[in-house]
C-alpha positions in Angstrom: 14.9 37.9 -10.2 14.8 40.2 -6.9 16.5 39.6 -4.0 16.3 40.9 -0.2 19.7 42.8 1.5 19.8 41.9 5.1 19.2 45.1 7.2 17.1 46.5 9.9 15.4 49.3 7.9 13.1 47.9 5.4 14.3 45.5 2.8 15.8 47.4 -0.5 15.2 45.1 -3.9 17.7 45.0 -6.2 16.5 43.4 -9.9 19.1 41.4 -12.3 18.3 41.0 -15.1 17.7 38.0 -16.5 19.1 36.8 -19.7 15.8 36.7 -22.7 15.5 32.4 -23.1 17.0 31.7 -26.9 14.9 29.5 -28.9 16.1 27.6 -31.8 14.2 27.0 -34.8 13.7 23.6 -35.2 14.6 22.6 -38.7 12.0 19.6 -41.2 15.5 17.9 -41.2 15.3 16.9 -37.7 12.2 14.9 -37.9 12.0 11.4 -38.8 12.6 10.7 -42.2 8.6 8.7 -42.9 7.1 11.8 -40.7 8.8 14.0 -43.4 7.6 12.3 -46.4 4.4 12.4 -44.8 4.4 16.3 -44.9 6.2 16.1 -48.4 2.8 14.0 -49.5 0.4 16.3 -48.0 2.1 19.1 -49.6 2.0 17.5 -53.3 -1.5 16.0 -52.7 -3.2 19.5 -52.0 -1.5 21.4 -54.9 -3.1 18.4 -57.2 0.1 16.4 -57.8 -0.7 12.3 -57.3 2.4 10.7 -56.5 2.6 6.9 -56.7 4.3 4.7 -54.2 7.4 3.0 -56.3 10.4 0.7 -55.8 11.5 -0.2 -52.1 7.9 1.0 -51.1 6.4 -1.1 -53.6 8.4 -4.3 -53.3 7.7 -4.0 -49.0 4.0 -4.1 -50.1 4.3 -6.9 -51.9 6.3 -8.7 -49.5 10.0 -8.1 -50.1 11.4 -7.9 -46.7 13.8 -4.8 -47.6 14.6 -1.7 -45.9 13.2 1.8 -46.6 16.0 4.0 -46.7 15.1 6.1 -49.7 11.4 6.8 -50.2 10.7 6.8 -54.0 7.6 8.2 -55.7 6.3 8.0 -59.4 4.9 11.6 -60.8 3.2 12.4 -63.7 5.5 14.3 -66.3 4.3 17.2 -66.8 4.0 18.1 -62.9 7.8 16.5 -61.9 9.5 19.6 -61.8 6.7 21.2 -59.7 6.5 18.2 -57.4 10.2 19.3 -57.1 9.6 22.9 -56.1 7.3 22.1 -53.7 9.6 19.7 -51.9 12.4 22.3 -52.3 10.0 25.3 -50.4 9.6 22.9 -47.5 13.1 23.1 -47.3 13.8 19.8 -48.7 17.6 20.5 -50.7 18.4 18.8 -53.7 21.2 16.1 -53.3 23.1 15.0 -56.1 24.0 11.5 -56.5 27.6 10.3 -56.2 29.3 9.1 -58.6 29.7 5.6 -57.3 25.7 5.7 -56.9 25.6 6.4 -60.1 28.0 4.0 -61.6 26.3 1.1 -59.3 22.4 2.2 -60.1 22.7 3.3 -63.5 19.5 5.2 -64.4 18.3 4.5 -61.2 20.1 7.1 -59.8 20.0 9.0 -62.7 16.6 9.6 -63.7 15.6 10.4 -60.2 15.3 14.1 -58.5 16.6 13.4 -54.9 15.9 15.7 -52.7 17.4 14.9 -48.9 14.8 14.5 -45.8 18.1 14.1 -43.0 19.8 15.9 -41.4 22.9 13.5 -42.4 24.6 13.6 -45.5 26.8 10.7 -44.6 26.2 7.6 -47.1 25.6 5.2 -44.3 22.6 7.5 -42.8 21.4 9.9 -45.4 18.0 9.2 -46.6 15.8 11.0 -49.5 12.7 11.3 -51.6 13.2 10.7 -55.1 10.8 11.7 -58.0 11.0 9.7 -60.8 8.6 10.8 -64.1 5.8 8.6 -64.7 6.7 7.3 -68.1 10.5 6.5 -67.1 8.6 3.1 -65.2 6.2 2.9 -68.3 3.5 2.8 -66.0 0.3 4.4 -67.0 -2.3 6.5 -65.0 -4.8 3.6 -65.9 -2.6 0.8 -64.4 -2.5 3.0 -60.6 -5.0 2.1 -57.8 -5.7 4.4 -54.5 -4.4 2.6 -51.3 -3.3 3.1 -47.8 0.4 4.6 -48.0 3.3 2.5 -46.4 5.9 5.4 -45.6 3.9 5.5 -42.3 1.7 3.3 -40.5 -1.6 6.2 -40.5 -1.2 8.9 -41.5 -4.0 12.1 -41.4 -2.3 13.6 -43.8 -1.9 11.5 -46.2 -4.5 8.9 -46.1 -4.3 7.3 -49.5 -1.8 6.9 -52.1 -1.6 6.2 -56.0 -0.1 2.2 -56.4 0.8 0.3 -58.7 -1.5 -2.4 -59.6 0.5 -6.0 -58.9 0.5 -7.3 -62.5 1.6 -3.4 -63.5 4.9 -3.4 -61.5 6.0 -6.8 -62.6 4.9 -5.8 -66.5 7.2 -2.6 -65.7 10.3 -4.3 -64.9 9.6 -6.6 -67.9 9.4 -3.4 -69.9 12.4 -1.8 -68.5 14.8 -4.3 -68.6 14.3 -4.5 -72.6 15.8 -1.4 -72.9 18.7 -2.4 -71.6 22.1 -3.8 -72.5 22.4 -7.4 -70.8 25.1 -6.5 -68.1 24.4 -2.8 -67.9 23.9 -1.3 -63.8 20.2 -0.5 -64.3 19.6 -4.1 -66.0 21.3 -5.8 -63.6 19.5 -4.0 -60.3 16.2 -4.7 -61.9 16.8 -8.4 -62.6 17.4 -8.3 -59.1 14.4 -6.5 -58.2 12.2 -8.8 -60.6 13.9 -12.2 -58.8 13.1 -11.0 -55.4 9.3 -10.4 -56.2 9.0 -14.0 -57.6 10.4 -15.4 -54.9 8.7 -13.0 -52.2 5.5 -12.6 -53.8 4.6 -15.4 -56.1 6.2 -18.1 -54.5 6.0 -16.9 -50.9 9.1 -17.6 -49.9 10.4 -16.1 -46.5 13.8 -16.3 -47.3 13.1 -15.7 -51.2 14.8 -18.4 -52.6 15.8 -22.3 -51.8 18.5 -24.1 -53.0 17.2 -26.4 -55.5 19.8 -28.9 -54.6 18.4 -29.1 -51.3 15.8 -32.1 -51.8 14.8 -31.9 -48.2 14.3 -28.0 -48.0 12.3 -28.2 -51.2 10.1 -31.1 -50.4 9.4 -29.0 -46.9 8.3 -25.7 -48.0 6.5 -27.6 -51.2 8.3 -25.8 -53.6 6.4 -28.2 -56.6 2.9 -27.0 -55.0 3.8 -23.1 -54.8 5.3 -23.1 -58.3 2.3 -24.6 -59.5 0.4 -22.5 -57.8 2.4 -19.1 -58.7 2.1 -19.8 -62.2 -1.7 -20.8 -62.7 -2.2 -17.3 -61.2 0.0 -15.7 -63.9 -1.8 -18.0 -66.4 -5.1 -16.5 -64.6 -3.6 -12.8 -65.5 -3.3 -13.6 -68.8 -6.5 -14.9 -69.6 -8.3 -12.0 -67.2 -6.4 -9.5 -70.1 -3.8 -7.5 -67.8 -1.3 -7.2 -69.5 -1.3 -4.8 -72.4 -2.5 -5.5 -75.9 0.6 -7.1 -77.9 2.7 -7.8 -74.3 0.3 -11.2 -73.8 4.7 -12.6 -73.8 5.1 -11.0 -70.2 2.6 -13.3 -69.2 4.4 -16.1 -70.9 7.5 -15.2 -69.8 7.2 -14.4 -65.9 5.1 -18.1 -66.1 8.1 -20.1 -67.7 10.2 -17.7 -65.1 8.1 -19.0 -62.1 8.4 -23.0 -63.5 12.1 -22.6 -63.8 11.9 -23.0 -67.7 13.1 -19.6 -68.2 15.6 -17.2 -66.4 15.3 -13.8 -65.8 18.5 -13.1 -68.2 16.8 -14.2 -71.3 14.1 -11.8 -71.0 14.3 -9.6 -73.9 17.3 -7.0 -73.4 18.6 -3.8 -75.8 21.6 -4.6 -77.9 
């Protein structure tokens, strides 16, 4: 900056010197969370690695109202601890879960690699992308189709995504639960999971579930009609051969689910 002295003889200019701006290096943690995961996708797509959309993600696409607050992604074995690197080189840390987490989500919290995408660490606010291996969901490269991706609304980055087919996911948590003691954390979270998609997605119910007490709520929304209709479809599964050779009893048993003949806690569970 130069400035002029007042004087008769001609103006002297005296410089200061002005202090050099300082720029801070804005950190990947500071972004949103989905605008990261997109990034984290891009990154795993171009070095060959297919991730597949899975839990929270999955359920929203199916209808489950539920908030994303941890992005979680099926990988196939053999690449999960490169899918890991990579997200680690973006400068994505590894976050442990706590032990509450993991006393309340079992092998949910477990089996995952969680690697934070916030700036927070605080439980309310943190959020994360977990990678779970392929075969812990029992899904198989077969059962995945290439969609749109639903961390982000559109995304040039990431354009499509490995999913789940819709009678795959509910044939996983069938799967899953039987390995599981019958009040166990992971059990018990994917009951929960399972309940909500019937009531969600084959039933399409807004609220998920109606008091069956409640004559006048029931006769409203036609409960009768969509259980009807919920379980010829799962009939229509069966006889269009999607579930796996020897598991034609998932189809069976997520019918006599949907018809109230069956409950979720008799489906078949470890000892």
């Amino acid at each position: 900056m130069n400035i002029h002295t007042p004087s008769s003889s001609p103006p002297k200019l005296y410089k200061f010197h002005e202090p050099a701006p300082h720029f801070v290096q804005k950190s990947i943690l500071d972004e949103e969370p989905a605008w990261v995961v997109d990034i984290a996708l891009q990154a795993l797509q171009d070095s060959g690695i297919e991730p597949a959309e899975w839990g929270a993600l999955l359920y929203r696409r199916m209808g489950v109202p539920i908030t994303i607050k941890d992005y979680f992604y099926l990988i196939p074995d053999d690449n999960i601890t490169a899918a890991s690197d990579i997200l680690t080189s973006l400068g994505l840390p590894l976050s442990k879960p706590s032990r509450l987490h993991m006393l309340s989500e079992g092998d949910m919290a477990a089996k995952g690699i969680h690697h934070r995408i916030s700036r927070s660490t605080l439980p309310s606010s943190v959020s994360h992308i977990v990678l779970y291996p392929l075969s812990f969901s029992t899904v198989l490269p077969s059962e995945l189709e290439r969609r749109p991706p639903l961390h982000i609304s559109s995304s040039y980055r990431c354009p499509t995504i490995m999913v789940p087919r819709r009678t795959a996911t509910y044939a996983s948590l069938i799967r899953m639960m039987s390995r599981y003691s019958q009040h166990c954390a992971t059990r018990t979270l994917l009951s929960s999971d399972l309940s909500e998609l019937v009531g969600y997605d084959l039933l399409s119910l807004e609220g998920g579930y109606v008091d069956p007490e409640d004559s006048a709520e029931w006769e409203r929304l036609d409960i009768d009609g969509r259980i009807q209709r919920a379980v010829a479809l799962v009939r229509q599964w069966s006889w269009e051969e999607e579930w796996r050779e020897g598991e034609q009893w998932i189809g069976d048993a997520l019918a006599w689910i949907v018809e109230g003949t069956a409950d979720i806690a008799n489906l078949p569970c470890a000892p």
